[in-house]
C-alpha positions in Angstrom: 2.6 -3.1 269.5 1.8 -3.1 265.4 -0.1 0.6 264.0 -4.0 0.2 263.7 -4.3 0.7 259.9 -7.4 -0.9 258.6 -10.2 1.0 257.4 -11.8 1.4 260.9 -8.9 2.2 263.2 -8.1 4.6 265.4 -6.3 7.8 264.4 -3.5 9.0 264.6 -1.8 5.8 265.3 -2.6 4.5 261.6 -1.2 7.9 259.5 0.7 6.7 257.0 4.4 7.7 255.5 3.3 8.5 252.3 1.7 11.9 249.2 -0.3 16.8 230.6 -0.3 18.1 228.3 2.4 17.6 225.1 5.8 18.4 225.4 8.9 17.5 223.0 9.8 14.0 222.7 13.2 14.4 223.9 12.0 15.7 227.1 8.9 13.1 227.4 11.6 10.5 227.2 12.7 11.1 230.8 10.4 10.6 232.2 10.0 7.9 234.9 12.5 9.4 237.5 10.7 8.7 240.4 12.3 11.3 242.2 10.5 12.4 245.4 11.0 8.7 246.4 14.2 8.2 244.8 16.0 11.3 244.2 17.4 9.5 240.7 15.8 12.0 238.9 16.8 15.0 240.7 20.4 13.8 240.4 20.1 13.1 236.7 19.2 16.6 235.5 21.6 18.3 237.2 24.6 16.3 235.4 26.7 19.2 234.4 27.7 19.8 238.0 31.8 20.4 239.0 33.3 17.3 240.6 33.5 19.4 243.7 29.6 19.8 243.5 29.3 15.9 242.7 31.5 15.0 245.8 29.6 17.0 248.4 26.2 15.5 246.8 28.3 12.3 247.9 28.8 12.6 251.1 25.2 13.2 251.8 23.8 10.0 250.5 23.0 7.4 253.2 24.1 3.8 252.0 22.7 0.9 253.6 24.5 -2.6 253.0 21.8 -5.5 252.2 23.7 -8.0 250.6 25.9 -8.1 253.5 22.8 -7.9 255.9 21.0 -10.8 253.7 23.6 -12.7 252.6 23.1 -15.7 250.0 19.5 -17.5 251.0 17.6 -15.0 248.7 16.0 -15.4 244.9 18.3 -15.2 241.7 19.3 -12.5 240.2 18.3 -11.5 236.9 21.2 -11.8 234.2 19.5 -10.3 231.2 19.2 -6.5 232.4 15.6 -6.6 234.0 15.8 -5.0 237.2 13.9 -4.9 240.4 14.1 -1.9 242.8 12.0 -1.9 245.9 10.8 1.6 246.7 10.2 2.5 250.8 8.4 5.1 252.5 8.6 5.3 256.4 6.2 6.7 258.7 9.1 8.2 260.8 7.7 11.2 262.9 11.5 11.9 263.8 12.4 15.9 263.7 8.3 16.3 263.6 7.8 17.6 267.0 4.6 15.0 267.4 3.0 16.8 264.2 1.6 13.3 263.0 1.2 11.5 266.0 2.1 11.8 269.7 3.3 9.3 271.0 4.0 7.1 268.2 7.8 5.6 268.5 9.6 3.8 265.5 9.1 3.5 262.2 7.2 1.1 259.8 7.2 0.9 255.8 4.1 2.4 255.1 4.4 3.0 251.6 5.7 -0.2 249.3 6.2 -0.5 245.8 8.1 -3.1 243.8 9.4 -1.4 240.6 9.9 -3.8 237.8 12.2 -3.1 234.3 12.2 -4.7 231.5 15.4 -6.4 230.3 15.4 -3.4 227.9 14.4 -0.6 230.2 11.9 0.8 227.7 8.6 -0.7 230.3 8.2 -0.9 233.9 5.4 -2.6 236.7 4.6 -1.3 239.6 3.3 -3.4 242.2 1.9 -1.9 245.0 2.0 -4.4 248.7 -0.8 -2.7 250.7 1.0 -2.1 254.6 -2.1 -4.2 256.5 -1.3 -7.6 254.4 -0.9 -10.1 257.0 2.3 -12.2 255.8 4.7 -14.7 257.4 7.4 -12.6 258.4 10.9 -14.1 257.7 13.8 -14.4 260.4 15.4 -11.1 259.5 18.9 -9.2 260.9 18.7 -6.5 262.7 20.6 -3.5 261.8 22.1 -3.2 265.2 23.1 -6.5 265.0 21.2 -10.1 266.1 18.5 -11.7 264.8 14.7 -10.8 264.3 12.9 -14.3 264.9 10.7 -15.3 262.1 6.8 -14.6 262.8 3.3 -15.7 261.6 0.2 -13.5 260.3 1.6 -10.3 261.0 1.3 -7.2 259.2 3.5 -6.4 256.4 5.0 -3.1 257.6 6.2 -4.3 261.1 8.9 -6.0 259.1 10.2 -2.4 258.5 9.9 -2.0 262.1 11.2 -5.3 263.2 14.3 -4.9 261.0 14.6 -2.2 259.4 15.5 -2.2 255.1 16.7 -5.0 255.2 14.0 -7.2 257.0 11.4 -5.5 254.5 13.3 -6.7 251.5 13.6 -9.9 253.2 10.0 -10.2 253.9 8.8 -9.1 249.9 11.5 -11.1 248.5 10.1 -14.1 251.0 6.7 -13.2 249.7 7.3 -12.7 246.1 10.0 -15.1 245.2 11.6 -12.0 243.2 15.3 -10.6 244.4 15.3 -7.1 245.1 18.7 -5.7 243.4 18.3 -2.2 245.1 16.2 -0.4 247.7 15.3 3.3 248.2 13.8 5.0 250.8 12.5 8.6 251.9 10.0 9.7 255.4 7.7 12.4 256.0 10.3 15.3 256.2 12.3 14.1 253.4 9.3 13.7 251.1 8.3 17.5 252.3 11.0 18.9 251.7 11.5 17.5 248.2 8.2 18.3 247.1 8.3 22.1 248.4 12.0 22.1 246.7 10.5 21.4 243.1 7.7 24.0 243.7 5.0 21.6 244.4 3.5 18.8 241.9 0.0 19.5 240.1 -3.0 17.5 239.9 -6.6 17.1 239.3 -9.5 16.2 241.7 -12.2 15.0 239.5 -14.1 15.4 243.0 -13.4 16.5 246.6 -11.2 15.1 248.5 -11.6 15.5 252.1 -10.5 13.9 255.3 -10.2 15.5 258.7 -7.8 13.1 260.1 -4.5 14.1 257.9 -6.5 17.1 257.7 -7.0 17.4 253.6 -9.8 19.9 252.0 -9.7 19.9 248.1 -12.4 21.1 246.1 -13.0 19.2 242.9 -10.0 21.0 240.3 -6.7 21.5 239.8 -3.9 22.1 242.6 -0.7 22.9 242.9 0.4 20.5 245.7 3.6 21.6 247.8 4.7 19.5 250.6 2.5 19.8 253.4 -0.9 18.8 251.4 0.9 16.7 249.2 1.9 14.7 252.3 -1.9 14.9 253.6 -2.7 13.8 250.1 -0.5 10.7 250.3 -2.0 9.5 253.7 -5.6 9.8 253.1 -7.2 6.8 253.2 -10.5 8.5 255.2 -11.5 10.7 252.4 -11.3 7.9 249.3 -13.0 4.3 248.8 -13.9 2.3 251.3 -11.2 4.0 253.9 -9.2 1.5 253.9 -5.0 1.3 252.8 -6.6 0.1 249.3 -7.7 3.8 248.1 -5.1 5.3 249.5 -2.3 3.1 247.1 -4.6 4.4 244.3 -4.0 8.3 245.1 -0.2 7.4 246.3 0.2 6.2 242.4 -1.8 8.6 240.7 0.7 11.0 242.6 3.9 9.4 241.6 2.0 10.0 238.2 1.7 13.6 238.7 5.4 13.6 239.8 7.2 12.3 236.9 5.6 15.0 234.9 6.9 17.6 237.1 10.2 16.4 237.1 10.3 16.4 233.3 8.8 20.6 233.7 12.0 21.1 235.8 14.3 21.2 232.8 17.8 22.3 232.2 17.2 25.8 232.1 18.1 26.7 236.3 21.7 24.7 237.1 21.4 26.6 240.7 17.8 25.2 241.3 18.4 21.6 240.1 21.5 21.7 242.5 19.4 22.7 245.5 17.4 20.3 244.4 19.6 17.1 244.0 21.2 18.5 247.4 17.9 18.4 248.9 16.9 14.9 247.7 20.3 13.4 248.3 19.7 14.8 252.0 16.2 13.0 252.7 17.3 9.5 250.6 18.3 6.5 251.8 19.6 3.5 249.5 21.5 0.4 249.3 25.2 0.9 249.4 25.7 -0.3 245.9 23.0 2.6 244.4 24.6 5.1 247.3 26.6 7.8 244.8 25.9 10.2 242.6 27.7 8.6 240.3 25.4 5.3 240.5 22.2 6.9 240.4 23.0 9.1 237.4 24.0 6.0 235.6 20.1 4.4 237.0 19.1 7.4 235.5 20.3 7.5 232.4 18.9 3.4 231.9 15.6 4.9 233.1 15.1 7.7 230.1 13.0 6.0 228.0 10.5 5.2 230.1 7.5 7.6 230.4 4.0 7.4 233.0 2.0 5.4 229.7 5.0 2.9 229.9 4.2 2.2 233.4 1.2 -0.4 234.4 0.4 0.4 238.3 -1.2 -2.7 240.5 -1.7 -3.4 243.8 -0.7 -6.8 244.6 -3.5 -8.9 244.7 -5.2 -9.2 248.0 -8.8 -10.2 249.7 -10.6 -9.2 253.1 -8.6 -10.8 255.8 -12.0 -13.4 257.3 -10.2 -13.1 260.6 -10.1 -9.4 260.9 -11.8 -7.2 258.0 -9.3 -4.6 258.7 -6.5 -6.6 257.3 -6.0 -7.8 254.3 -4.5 -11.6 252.8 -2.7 -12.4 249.2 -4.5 -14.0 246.9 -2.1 -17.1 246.5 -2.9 -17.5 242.9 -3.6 -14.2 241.4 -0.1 -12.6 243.5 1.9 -16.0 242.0 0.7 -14.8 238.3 1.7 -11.1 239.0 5.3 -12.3 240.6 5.6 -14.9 237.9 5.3 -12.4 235.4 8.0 -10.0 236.7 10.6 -12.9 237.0 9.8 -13.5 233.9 9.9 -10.1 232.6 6.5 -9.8 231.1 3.9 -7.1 231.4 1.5 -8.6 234.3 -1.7 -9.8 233.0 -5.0 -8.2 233.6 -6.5 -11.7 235.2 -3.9 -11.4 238.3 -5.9 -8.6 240.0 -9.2 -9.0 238.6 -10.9 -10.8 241.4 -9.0 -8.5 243.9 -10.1 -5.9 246.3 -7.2 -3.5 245.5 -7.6 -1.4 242.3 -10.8 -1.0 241.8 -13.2 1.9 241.2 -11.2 5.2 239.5 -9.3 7.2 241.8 -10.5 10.9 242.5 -7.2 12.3 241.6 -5.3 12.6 238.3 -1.8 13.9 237.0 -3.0 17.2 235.9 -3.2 18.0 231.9 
């Protein structure tokens, strides 16, 4: 039975996965390292480790094979050093003792972002695909083996459900026409647990943010977020907009925002904390088996560098009331063709795509902290 998400549903069952001023332009320049969601960051500035150190980091990565899973009905790859890397977050209450939900089984991909990079990794777009868009799902494998059977005007993030990784890259590559060359994924715990390890993430309320469902209480100000409210942060939809999954993408990527500038305060200056740290991440990550190593993600890293939060244009893929059930929504079939069109063809997406949407509109209440 899918999650009641939209903007009038019952809670808990709709709690979601997800949750500056100048500095040296050598350190600026690392900045997007998404690392609560992808632990590449994390990894990257710790790079003076031992190869002992490196090895056990290793062994805790969990790789997931989706070219095998897929196999060879998918999109192109891009030859010219664009890439496209398809960031997860679960809603899996596993090890969470019925803290977000009793009752709820499984796990769906509540949090989905499609991060695009240029050809010469100095820009990157991130599109946001909000969990209630109804899709047609693709047939998709199951990870215990078998076949998912294809299904029409269902939620997005029952394919995450369905299927696991791979049948959610199936489904955005099926609804894009864009290839996904890697995947990453973290859940509640993980993303806790990673946010508490860096010592929480600051940001700015330019007014209160409240919601009694994932039980959130800021004042207007600035916070120091550490895991536990950054993961209420992350799932309130309640407390912002219209209450829907469309306000809630807007704090999610104001807090990715927020992130990368914490990561670039975390420094070089601790070896023993930015260990504890990339052990931590590596822990709670999950990633295709071609990005699953140390060794890969440092090298993801290192092509990452140069790009910084004001390199990064944010958008939700565009998206109207579904007519059938306002607490859904549908694409737009020719604003979302302009925004995939411009990633395959590796050009900043224009502003036209989302301006008739209902995603991305209106400021959002919270900022990366100056």
């Amino acid at each position: 039975m899918p999650q009641d998400s939209g903007k009038n549903g019952p809670y808990p069952a709709d709690i979601p996965a997800d949750g500056d001023g100048p500095r040296p332009p050598r350190r600026r320049r690392r900045g997007l390292r998404i690392a609560a969601w992808t632990a590449v960051g994390v990894v990257a500035v710790g790079g003076a480790g031992t190869a002992y150190l490196w090895s056990h980091l290793n062994g805790n990565l969990q790789g997931v094979d989706i070219d095998a899973a897929l196999g060879k009905d998918r999109p192109g790859a891009s030859h010219d050093g664009a890439m496209n890397i398809l960031l997860l977050g679960s809603d899996s209450r596993a090890g969470t003792g019925g803290a977000y939900g009793k009752g709820i089984t499984g796990a769906r991909s509540d949090t989905t972002m499609v991060l695009h990079v240029d050809k010469d990794h100095r820009k990157a777009s991130v599109v946001s695909i909000p969990r209630d868009t109804m899709v047609d799902r693709p047939v998709c494998p199951k990870p215990g083996g078998g076949t998912a059977p294809a299904a029409h005007q269902v939620m997005f993030n029952e394919s995450y459900q369905v299927g696991g990784p791979g049948c959610t890259v199936k489904t955005v590559e099926s609804l894009s026409g864009v290839r996904m060359d890697h995947f990453l994924e973290v859940d509640f715990t993980g993303f806790k647990k990673i946010i508490d390890e860096l010592g929480g993430v600051d940001i700015t309320t330019r007014q209160p943010v409240k919601d009694v469902h994932s039980k959130l209480n800021l004042p207007a100000g600035k916070h120091t977020l550490k895991g536990e409210q950054a993961l209420s942060l992350v799932r309130t939809r309640h407390g912002v907009g219209d209450g829907s999954d469309l306000g809630r993408i807007q704090l999610q990527q104001a807090f990715i925002k927020a992130l990368t500038h914490r990561i670039d305060d975390v420094g070089l200056s601790n070896p023993a904390k930015l260990y504890s740290l990339a052990d931590t991440a590596t822990r709670t990550v999950r990633a295709d088996s071609s990005l699953a190593s140390t060794g890969k993600l440092l090298g993801l890293a290192e092509e990452l560098k140069g790009i910084g939060p004001k390199n990064m244009k944010m958008v939700t893929m565009p998206v109207t009331y579904d007519p059938q059930n306002p607490d859904r929504v549908v694409p737009l079939p020719a604003a979302s063709a302009k925004v995939w069109q411009a990633l395959k063809d590796d050009r900043p997406i224009p502003a036209s795509a989302v301006r008739d949407s209902v995603g991305d509109k209106g400021t959002s209440p919270v900022v990366a902290q100056s």
